[in-house]
C-alpha positions as CSV (number, residue, x, y, z in Angstrom):
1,X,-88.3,-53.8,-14.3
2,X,-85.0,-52.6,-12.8
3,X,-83.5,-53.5,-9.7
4,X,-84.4,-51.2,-6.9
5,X,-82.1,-51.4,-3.7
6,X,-83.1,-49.5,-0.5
7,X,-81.0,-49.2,2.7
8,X,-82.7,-48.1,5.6
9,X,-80.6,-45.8,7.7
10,X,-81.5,-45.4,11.4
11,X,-80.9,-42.3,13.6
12,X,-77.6,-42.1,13.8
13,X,-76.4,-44.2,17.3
14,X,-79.3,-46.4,17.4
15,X,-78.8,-49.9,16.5
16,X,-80.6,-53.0,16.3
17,X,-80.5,-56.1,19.0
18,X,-78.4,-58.4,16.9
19,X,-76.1,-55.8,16.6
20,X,-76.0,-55.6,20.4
21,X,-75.3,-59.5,21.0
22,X,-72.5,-59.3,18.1
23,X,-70.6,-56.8,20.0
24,X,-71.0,-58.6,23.2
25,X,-69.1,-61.3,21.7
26,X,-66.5,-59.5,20.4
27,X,-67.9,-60.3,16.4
28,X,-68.5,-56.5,16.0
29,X,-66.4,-53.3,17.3
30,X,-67.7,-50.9,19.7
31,X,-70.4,-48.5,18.7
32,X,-69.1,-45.2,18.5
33,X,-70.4,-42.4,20.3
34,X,-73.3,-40.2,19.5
35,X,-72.2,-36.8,18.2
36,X,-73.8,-34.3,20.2
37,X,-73.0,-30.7,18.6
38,X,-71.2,-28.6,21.2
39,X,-73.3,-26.2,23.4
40,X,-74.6,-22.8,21.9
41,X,-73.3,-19.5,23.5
42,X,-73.4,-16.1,22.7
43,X,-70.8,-14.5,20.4
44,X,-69.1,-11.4,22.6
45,X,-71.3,-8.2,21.8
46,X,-68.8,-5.2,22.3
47,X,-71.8,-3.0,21.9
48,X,-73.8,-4.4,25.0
49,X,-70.4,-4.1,27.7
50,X,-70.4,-1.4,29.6
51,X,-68.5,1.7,28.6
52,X,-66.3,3.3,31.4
53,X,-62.8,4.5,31.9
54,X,-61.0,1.4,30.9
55,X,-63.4,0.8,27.9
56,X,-61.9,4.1,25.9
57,X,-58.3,3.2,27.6
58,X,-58.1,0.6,25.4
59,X,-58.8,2.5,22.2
60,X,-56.5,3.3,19.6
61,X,-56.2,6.6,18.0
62,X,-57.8,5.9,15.2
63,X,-60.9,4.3,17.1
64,X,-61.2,7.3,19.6
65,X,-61.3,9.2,16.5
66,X,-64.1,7.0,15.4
67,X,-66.2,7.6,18.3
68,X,-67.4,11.4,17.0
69,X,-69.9,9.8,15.5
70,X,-71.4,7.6,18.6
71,X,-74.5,9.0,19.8
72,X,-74.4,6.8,23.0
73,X,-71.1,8.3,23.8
74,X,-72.0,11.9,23.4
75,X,-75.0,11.3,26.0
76,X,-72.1,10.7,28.5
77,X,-70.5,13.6,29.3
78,X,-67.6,12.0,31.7
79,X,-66.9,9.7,28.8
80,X,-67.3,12.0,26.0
81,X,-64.8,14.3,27.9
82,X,-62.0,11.2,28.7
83,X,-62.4,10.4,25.0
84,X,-60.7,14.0,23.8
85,X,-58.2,13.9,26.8
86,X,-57.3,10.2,25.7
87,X,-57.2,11.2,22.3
88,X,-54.8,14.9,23.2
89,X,-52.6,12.6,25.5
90,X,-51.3,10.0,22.5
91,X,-51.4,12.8,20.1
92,X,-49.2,15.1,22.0
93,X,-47.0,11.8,23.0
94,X,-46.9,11.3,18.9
95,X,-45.4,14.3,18.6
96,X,-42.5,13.6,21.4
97,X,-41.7,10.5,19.3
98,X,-40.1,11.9,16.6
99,X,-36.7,9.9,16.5
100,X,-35.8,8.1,19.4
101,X,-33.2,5.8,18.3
102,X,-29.8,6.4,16.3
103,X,-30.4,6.1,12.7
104,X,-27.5,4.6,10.3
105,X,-27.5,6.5,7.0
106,X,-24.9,6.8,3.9
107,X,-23.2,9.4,2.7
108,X,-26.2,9.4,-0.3
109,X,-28.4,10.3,3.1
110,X,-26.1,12.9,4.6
111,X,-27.9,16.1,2.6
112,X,-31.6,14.7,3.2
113,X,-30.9,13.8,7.1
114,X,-28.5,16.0,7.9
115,X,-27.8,19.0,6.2
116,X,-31.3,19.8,5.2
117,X,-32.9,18.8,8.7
118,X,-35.9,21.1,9.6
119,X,-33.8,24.3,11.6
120,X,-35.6,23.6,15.1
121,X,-34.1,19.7,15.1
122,X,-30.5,19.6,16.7
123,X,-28.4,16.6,14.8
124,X,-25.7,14.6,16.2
125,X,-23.5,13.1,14.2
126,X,-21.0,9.9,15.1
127,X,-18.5,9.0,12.8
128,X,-17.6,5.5,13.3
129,X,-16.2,2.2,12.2
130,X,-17.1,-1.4,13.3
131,X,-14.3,-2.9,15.5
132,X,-13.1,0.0,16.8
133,X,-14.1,-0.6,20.8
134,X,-14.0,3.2,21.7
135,X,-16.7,3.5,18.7
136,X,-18.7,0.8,20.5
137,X,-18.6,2.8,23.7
138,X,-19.7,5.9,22.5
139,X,-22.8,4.2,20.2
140,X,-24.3,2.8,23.4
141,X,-23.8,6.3,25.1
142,X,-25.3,7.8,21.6
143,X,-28.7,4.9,21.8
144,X,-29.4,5.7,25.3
145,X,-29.6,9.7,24.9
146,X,-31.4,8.9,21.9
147,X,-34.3,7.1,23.7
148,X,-33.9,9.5,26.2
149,X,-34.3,12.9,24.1
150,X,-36.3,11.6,21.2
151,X,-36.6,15.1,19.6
152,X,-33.2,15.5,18.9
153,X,-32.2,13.1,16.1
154,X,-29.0,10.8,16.3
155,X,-27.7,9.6,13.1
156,X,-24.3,7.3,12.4
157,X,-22.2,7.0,9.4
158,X,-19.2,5.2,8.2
159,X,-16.1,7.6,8.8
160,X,-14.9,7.1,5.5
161,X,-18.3,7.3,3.5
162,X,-18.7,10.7,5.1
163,X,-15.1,12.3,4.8
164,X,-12.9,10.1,2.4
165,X,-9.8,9.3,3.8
166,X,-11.0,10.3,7.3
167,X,-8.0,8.6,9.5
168,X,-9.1,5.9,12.1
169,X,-6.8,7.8,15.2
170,X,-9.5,10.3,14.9
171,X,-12.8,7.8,15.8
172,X,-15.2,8.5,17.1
173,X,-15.8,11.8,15.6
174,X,-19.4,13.4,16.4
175,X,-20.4,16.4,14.4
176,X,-23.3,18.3,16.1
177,X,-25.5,20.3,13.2
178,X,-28.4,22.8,13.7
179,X,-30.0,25.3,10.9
180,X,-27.4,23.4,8.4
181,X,-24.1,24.4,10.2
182,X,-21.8,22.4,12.2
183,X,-22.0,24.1,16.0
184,X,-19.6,21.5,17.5
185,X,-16.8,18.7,16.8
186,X,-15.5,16.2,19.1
187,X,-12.9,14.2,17.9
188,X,-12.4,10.9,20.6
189,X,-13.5,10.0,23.9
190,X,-11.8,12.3,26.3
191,X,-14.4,15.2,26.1
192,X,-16.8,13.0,27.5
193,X,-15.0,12.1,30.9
194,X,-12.6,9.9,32.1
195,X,-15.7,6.7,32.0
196,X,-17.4,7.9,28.9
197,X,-20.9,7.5,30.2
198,X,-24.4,8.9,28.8
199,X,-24.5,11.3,31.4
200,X,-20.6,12.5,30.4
201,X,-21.8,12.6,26.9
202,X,-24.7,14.6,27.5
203,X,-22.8,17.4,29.9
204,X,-20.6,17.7,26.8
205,X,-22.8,18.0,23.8
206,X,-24.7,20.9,25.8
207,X,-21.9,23.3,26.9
208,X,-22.6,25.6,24.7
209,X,-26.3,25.2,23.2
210,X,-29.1,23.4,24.1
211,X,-29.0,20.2,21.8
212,X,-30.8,17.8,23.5
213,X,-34.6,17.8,23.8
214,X,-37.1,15.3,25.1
215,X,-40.1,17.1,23.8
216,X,-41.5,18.3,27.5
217,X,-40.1,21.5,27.5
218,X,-41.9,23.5,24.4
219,X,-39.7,25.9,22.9
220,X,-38.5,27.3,26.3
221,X,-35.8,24.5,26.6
222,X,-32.7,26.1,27.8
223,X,-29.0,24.9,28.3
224,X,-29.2,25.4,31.7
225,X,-32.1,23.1,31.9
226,X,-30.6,20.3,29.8
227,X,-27.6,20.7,32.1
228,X,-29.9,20.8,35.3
229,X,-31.8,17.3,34.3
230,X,-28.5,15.9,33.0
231,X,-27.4,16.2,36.5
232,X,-29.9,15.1,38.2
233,X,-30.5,11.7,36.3
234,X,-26.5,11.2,37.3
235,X,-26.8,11.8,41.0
236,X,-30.2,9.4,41.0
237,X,-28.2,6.6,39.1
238,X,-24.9,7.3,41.8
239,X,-27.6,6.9,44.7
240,X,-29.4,3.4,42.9
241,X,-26.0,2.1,42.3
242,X,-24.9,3.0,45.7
243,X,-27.7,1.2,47.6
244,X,-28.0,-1.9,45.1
245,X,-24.0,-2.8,45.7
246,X,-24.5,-2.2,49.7
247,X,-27.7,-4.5,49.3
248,X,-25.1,-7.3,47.3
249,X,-22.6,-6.7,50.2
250,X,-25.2,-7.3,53.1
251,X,-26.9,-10.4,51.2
252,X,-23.5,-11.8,50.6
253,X,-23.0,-11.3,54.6
């Protein structure tokens, strides 16, 4: 007959009253504590929380799109009606954010982005170089119309990988396309005002047409408009600059 060996294992935590006197004189170490599993709760059910105005807010496209098929939904007319003026609302604001940043291309790209640009898209042009600080100055004018007119698309190129031989005395350069044709040049900074601000820029790429469009106006954008807004935007940033350096004197008082 073989050998049979049996260890008895207790509940797990329990020991035995020897064990108790050992560890009382320091013979065995502590008994480790009893695992206790952590208490059960309830995973999150996004079905059973209520549905109200800040429920579809929080949707995505997509998901508000999803919700066609959501019979709950439909028996809620206020909801069912937020859900297609949520769902208009980002895709009308899709459309508006067409470009909204200045794009560097090559001259491999100019064709594609430039020249063959769908005929209701103004394009503006800069012709720069790196290091040149007047080029600097007129990007940073260039990146905050951009933001600020998203449907008319801003692009940058290398001087020279657009015009070979294009001489530096002439930077910046912008070229302002529509329908495939250049409708305006501006070679340096002084057609943009003595400062050379976004505002200065702006006044001067819309003298003659209306190139710059933030995608509010529909197709009735006018020059006059542009021109109008322009304005505007630099009389409120006069006033806030105004009142922020007399707030700076008075707290320096």
């Amino acid at each position: 007959m073989g050998d049979y060996h049996f260890v008895y294992k207790d509940v797990e935590g329990t020991s035995t009253q020897w064990d108790d006197i050992q560890r009382k004189l320091g013979n065995l170490p502590a008994k480790p504590p009893t695992f206790k599993p952590p208490a059960f709760t309830l995973a999150d059910d996004e079905n059973s929380k209520p549905r109200d105005k800040s429920w579809i807010e929080n949707k995505t496209q997509e998901e508000l799109e999803d919700l066609e098929d959501d019979r709950d939904l439909d028996d809620d007319r206020f909801l069912e009606e937020y859900r297609k003026k949520r769902l208009t609302e980002m895709r009308e604001a899709t459309k508006v954010m067409r470009f909204g940043s200045v794009i560097q291309i090559s001259g491999m790209d100019f064709v594609r982005e430039v020249s063959q640009a769908s005929s209701d898209v103004w394009v503006v042009v800069l012709l720069y170089k790196e290091g040149i600080a007047e080029c600097g100055l007129l990007l940073e004018c260039l990146e905050e119309l951009a933001t600020r007119y998203p449907r008319t698309k801003f692009v940058k190129i290398i001087s020279t990988d657009c015009i070979p031989n294009y001489p530096d005395r002439n930077l910046p350069t912008i070229l302002v396309y529509n329908n495939s044709a250049v409708k305006a040049t501006y070679v340096g900074l002084h057609h943009f005002g003595r400062r050379c601000t976004a505002e200065g820029v702006a006044l001067a790429l819309c003298q003659s047409d209306p190139v710059l469009n933030d995608g509010q106006s529909g197709g009735n954008q006018s020059r006059e408009a542009v021109i109008e807004g322009v304005r505007q935007r630099f009389i409120e940033k006069v006033v806030t600059q105004h009142e922020e350096d007399n707030d700076d004197a008075y707290s320096s008082d």
